[in-house]
C-alpha positions as CSV (number, residue, x, y, z in Angstrom):
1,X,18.5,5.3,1.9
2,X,21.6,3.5,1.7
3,X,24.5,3.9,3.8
4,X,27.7,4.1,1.7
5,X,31.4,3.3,2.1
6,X,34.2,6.2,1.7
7,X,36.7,3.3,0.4
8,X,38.5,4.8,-2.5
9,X,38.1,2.4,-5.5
10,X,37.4,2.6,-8.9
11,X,34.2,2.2,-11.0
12,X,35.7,-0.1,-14.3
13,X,35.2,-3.3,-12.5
14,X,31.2,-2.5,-11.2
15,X,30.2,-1.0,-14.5
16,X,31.5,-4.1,-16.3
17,X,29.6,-6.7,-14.5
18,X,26.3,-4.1,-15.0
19,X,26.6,-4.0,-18.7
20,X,25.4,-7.4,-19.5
21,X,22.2,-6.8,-17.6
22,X,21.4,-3.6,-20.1
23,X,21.7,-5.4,-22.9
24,X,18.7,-7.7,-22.4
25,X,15.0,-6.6,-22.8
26,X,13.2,-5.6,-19.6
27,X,10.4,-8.0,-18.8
28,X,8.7,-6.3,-15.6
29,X,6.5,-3.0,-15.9
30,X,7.7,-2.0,-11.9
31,X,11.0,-0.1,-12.3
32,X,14.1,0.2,-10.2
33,X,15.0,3.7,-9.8
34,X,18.1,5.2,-7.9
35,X,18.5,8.6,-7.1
36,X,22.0,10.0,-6.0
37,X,21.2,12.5,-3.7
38,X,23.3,14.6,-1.5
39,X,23.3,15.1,2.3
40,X,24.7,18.2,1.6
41,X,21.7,19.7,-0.1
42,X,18.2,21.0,1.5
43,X,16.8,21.3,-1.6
44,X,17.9,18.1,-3.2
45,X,16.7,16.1,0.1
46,X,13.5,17.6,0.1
47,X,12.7,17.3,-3.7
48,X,13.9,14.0,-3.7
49,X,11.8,12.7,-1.0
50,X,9.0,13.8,-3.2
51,X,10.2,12.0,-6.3
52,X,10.6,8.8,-3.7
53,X,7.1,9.4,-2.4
54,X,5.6,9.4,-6.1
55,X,7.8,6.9,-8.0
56,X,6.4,4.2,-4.5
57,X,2.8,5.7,-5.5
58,X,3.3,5.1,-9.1
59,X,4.2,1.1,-7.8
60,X,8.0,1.5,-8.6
61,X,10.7,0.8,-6.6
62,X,12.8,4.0,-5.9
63,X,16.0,4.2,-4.1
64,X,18.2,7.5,-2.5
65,X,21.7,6.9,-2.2
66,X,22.7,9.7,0.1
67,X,25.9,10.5,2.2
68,X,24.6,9.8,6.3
69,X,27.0,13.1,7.5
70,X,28.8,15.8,6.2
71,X,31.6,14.4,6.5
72,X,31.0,12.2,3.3
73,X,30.9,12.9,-0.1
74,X,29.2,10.3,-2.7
75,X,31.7,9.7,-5.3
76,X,32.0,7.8,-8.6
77,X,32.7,4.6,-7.0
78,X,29.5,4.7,-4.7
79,X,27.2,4.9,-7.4
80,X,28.8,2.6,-9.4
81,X,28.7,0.3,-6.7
82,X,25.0,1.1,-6.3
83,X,24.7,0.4,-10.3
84,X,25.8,-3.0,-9.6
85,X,24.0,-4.1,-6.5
86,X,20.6,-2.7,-6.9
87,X,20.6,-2.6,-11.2
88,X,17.8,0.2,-11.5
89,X,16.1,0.4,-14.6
90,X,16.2,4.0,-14.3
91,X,18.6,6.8,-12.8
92,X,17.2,10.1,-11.7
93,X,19.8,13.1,-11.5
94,X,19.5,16.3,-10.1
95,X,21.7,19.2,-12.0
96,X,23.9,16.4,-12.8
97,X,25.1,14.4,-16.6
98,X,25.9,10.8,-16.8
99,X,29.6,11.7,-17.8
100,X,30.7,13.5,-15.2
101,X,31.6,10.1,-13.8
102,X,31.8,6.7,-14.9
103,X,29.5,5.4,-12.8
104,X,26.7,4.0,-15.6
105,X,26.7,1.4,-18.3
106,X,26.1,3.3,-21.2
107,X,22.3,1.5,-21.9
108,X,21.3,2.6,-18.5
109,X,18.7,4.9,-18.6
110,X,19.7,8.3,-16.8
111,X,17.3,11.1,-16.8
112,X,19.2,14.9,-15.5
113,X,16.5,17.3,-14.5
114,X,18.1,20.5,-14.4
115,X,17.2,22.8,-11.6
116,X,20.3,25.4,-11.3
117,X,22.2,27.1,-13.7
118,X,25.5,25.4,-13.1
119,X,28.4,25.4,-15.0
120,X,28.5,21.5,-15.8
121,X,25.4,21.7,-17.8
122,X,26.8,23.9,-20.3
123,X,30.1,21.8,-20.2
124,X,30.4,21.3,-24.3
125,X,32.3,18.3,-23.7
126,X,29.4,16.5,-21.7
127,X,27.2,18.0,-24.1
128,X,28.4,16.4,-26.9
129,X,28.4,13.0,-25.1
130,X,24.7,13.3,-24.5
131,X,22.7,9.9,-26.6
132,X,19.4,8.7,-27.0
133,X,19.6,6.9,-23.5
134,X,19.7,10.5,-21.7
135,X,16.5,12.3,-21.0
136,X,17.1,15.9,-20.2
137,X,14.8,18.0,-18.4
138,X,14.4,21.7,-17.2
139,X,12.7,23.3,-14.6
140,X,10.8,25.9,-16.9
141,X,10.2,26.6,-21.0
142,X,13.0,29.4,-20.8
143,X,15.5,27.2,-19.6
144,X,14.4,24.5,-21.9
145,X,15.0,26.9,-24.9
146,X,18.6,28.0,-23.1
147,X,19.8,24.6,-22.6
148,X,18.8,23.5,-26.0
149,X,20.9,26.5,-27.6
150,X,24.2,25.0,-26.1
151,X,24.0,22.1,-27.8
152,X,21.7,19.3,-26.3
153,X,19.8,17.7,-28.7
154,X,16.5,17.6,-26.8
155,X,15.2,19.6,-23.3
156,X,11.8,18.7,-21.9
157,X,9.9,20.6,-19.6
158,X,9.8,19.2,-16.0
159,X,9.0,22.2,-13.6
160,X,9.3,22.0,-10.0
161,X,6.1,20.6,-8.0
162,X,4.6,20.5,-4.5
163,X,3.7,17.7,-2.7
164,X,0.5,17.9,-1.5
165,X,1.3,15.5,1.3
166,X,3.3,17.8,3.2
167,X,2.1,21.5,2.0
168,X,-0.8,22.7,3.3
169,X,-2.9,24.4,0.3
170,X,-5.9,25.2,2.5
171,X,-7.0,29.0,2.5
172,X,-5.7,30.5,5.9
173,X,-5.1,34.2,7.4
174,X,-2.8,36.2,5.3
175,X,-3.7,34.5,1.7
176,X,-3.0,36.8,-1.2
177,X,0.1,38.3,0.6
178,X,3.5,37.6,-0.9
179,X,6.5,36.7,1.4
180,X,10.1,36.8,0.1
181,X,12.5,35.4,2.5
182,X,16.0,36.0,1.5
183,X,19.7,37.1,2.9
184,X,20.1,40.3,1.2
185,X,21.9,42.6,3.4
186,X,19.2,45.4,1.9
187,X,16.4,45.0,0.5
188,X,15.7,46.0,-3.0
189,X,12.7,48.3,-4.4
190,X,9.9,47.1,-2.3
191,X,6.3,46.4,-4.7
192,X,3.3,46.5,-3.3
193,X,2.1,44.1,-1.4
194,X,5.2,42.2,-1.1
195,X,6.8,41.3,2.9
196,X,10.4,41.3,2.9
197,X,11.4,39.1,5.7
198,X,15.6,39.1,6.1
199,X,17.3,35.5,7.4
């Protein structure tokens, strides 16, 4: 992880200087990858540990860029900033499009794996900004077939894994059982077989 500065600035100058470097061929197979992550996120931490953990297997060379309290809030200009320093061969974006900041010269590789429904993804304007340097990705074949009906050119399937590493998969007391853990105030139409267990 990289610690960040809260220094307002803007992004023009960094994304200038990064251009140049897009615009030659790459010559190593090992790739740079940053990840903007968010402190601010359980779920983005945790799945992009995993994607840290598999890009090192894979022999690349990832990197989170991550707010180090709550205090902070990564913005434009940090990842711009991280554009210029590190100059990854590959971005990785969590529910996220290139254009909602200016952070990227526009040969940069960034791929957006969508996870949640949120309302920038079906932003038309982004949409329409989408090229053939964006990879878009979706967490299931529905979503996939919903993103690609407002507009995007192409959706791929990505779906969510589990690292082996830090999930125990071994049979144990209790297998077969389903567990829903959730902050309902009531809980709805219990199935069969099914333990409701209220935050």
């Amino acid at each position: 992880e990289k610690a960040i500065s809260l220094e307002p600035r803007s992004t023009a100058g960094h994304v200038e200087d990064a251009t140049a470097r897009y615009a030659e061929p790459r010559t190593s197979t090992q790739l740079s990858v940053l990840m903007p992550s968010s402190y601010h996120s359980n779920v983005i931490k945790h799945v992009y540990a995993d994607c840290r953990q598999a890009f090192q297997e894979l022999g690349h060379l990832p990197q989170v860029l991550e707010e180090q309290n709550e205090s902070q809030l990564i913005l434009g200009h940090h990842i711009a900033e991280a554009v210029k320093n590190q100059l990854p061969d590959l971005v990785v974006f969590i529910d996220h499009l290139r254009y909602e900041t200016r952070a990227f010269p526009s040969r940069l590789p960034v791929a957006t794996w969508i996870q949640d429904d949120l309302p920038n993804l079906r932003d038309p304007k982004l949409i329409a900004q989408v090229t053939d340097h964006d990879y878009i990705f979706a967490y299931s074949s529905a979503a996939c077939k919903r993103y690609t009906g407002y507009g995007y050119p192409r959706v791929d399937l990505l779906p969510m894994g589990v690292n082996p590493d830090r999930f125990d998969f071994e049979p144990g007391p209790g297998d077969g059982k389903v567990a829903v853990i959730a902050n309902l105030q009531e809980q709805p139409i219990n199935p069969a077989g099914v333990e409701w267990l209220q935050a």
